[in-house]
C-alpha positions in Angstrom: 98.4 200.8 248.5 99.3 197.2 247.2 103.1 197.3 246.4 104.9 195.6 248.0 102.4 192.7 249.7 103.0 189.4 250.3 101.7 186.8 252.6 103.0 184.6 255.3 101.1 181.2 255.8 102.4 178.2 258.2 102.3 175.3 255.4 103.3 171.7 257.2 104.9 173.5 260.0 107.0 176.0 257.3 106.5 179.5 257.2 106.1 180.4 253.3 106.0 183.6 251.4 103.6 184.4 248.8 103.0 187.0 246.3 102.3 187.4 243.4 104.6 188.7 240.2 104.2 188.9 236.4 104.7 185.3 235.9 101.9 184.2 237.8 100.2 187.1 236.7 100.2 186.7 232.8 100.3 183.1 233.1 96.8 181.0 231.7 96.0 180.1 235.2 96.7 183.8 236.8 94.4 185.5 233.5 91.9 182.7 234.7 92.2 183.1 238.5 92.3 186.4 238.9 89.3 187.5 235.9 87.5 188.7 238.5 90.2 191.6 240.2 90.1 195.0 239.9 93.3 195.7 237.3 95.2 198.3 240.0 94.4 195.3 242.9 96.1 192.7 240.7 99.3 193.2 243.7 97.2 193.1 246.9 96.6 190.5 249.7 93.1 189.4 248.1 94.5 188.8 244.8 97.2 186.7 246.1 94.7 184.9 248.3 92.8 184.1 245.2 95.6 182.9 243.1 97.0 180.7 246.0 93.4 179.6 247.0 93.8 180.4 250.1 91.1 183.0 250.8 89.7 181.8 254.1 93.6 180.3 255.2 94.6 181.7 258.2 98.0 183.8 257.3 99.6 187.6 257.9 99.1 190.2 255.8 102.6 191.8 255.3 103.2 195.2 253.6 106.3 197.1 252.5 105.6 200.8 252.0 109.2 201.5 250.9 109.8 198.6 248.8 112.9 199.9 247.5 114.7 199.7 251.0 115.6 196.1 250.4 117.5 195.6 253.9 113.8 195.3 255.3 112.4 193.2 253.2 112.6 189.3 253.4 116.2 188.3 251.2 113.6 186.0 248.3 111.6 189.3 247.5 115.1 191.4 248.5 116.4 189.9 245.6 113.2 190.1 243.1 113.4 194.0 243.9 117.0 194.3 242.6 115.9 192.8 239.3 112.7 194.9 239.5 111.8 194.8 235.1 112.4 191.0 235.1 109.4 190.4 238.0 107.2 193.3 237.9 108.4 195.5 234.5 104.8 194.2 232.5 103.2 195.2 235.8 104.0 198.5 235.5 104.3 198.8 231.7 100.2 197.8 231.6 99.3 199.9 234.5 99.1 197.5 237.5 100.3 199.3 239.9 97.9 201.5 241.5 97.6 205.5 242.4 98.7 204.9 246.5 101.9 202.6 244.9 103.2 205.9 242.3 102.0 209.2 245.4 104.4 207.1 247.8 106.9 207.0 245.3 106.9 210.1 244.3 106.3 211.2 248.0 109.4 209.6 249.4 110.9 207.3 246.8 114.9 207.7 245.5 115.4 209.5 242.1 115.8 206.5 239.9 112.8 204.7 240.9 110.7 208.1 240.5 112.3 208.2 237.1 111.3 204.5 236.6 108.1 205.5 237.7 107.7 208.5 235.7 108.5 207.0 233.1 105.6 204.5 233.0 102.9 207.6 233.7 104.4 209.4 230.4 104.1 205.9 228.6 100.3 205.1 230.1 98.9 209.0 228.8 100.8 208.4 225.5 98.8 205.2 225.1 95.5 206.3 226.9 95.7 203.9 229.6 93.2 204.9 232.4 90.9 203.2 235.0 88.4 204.8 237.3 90.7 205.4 240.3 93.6 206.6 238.0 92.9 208.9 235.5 95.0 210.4 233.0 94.7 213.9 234.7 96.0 212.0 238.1 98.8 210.6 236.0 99.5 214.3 234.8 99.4 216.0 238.2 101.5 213.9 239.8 104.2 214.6 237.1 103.8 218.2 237.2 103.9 218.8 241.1 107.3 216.3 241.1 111.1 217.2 241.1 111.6 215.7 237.4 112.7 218.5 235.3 112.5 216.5 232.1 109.7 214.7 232.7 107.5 217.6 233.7 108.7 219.0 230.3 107.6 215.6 228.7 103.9 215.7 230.0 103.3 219.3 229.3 103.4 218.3 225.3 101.4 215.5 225.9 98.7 217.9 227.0 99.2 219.8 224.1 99.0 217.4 221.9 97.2 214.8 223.2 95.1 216.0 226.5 94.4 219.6 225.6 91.0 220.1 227.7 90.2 223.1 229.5 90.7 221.6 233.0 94.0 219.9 232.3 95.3 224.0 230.5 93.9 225.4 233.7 95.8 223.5 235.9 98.8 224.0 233.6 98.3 227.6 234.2 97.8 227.3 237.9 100.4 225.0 238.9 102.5 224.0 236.0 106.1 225.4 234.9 106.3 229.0 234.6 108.3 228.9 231.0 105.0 226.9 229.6 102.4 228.9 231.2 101.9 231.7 227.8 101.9 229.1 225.5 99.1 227.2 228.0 97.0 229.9 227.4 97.3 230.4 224.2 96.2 226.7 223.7 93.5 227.3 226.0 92.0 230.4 224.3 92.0 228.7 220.9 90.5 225.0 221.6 87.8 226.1 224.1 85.2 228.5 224.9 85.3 230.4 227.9 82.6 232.0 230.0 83.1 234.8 232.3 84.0 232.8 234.9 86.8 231.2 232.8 88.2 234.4 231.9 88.5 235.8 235.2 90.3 232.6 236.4 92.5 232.8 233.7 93.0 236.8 234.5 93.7 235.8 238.1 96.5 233.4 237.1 98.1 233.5 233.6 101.4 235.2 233.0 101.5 239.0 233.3 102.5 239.1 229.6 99.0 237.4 228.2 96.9 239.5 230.8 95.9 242.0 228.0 94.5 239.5 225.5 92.6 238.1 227.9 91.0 241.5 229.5 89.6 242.1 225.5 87.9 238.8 225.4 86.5 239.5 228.8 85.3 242.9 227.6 83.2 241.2 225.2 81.3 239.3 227.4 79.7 241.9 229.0 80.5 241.5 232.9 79.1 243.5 235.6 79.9 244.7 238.7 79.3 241.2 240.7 82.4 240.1 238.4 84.2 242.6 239.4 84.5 241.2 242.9 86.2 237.6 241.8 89.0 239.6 240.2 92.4 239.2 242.4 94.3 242.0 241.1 93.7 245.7 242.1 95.5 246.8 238.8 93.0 245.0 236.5 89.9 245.7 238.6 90.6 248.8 238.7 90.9 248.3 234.8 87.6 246.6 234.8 85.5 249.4 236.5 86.8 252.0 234.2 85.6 249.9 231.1 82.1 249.7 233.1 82.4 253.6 233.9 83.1 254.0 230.0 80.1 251.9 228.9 77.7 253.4 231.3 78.4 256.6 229.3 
């Protein structure tokens, strides 16, 4: 969690406050300085530390977790908040802020900054912006289990259209909106091959209307008894051990 840091340092008797913000960021001596930073630490104490050369400088660590509450924050980064786009808005627009900074937004953060936040997570899959601790099914997840209407609407088509692997349709299924759940599926059985186990996941959980469909395709896969056991539903394992009874016949 890096947003909001800053640092306090006793300069010639002065306390000072530093941070760091997309001018010293995207400047030729912040691109030079901070080379060596992990992309979604480019807000944290080390990275100021480096940009300030003062690594080994004795100085506090300060943290906001709920930036957005500005009466708590000193007034010089009180007022930087209020203008939020100006100071940070290439931050978040390149994917700067880390996957601790959007959870405690989305966690506890007011509507228009998880809005503001959204927004940039729907922007970052359109583009394909990922790093190893954020991936674009992180970005995904976190839209769907949030309280945005629209923008859970949003990142369901860019699954479709863009992110349409197995895992991410399974999850739709699972835990995504019930009005996109049959056309999930029918994504999901034409893009990818399934194995038993797929099918009886998909059995367990997709909408009572695409249960059929997906009973025939398990039928042809030739399941046994053992299957038979990872089904959740009396009504299609009972199903299931009929067709068995049949075949054995």
């Amino acid at each position: 969690m890096n947003f909001l840091s800053w640092i306090e340092i006793v300069i010639n008797g002065e306390t000072q406050i530093l941070y760091l913000t997309d001018e010293e960021i995207f400047s030729e001596v912040g691109e030079e300085k901070l080379m060596i930073v992990e992309k979604n630490e480019m807000l944290d104490h080390y990275a100021i530390k480096i940009f300030y050369n003062i690594l080994f400088n004795k100085c506090t660590h300060c943290l906001s977790y709920n930036f957005w509450d500005t009466d708590k924050l000193p007034l010089e980064l009180a007022e930087k908040i209020k203008k939020f786009d100006t100071y940070w808005g290439k931050c978040l627009e390149r994917g700067y802020f880390g996957r601790d900074d959007y959870e405690k937004v989305f966690l506890c953060g007011p509507i228009e900054w998880k809005e503001k936040f959204a927004e940039s997570l729907l922007e970052h899959m359109e583009l394909g912006l990922s790093n190893k601790n954020f991936t674009t099914e992180d970005r995904l997840k976190m839209i769907l289990n949030s309280d945005l209407k629209e923008h859970r609407a949003r990142v369901v088509k860019i699954i479709f259209d863009l992110y349409p692997t197995r895992e991410n349709l399974k999850y739709l299924i699972n835990c995504g909106p019930t009005e996109f759940k049959e056309e999930a599926c029918d994504v999901l059985l034409s893009k990818n091959k399934l194995d038993i186990f797929d099918l009886i996941n998909l059995l367990n959980n997709c909408p009572e209307t695409k249960k059929d469909t997906v009973f025939r395709l398990l039928a042809e896969k030739k399941f046994s008894e053992k299957d038979i056991i990872m089904i959740s539903s009396e009504k299609w394992k009972q199903k299931a051990e009929e067709f068995l009874q049949t075949k054995r016949e």
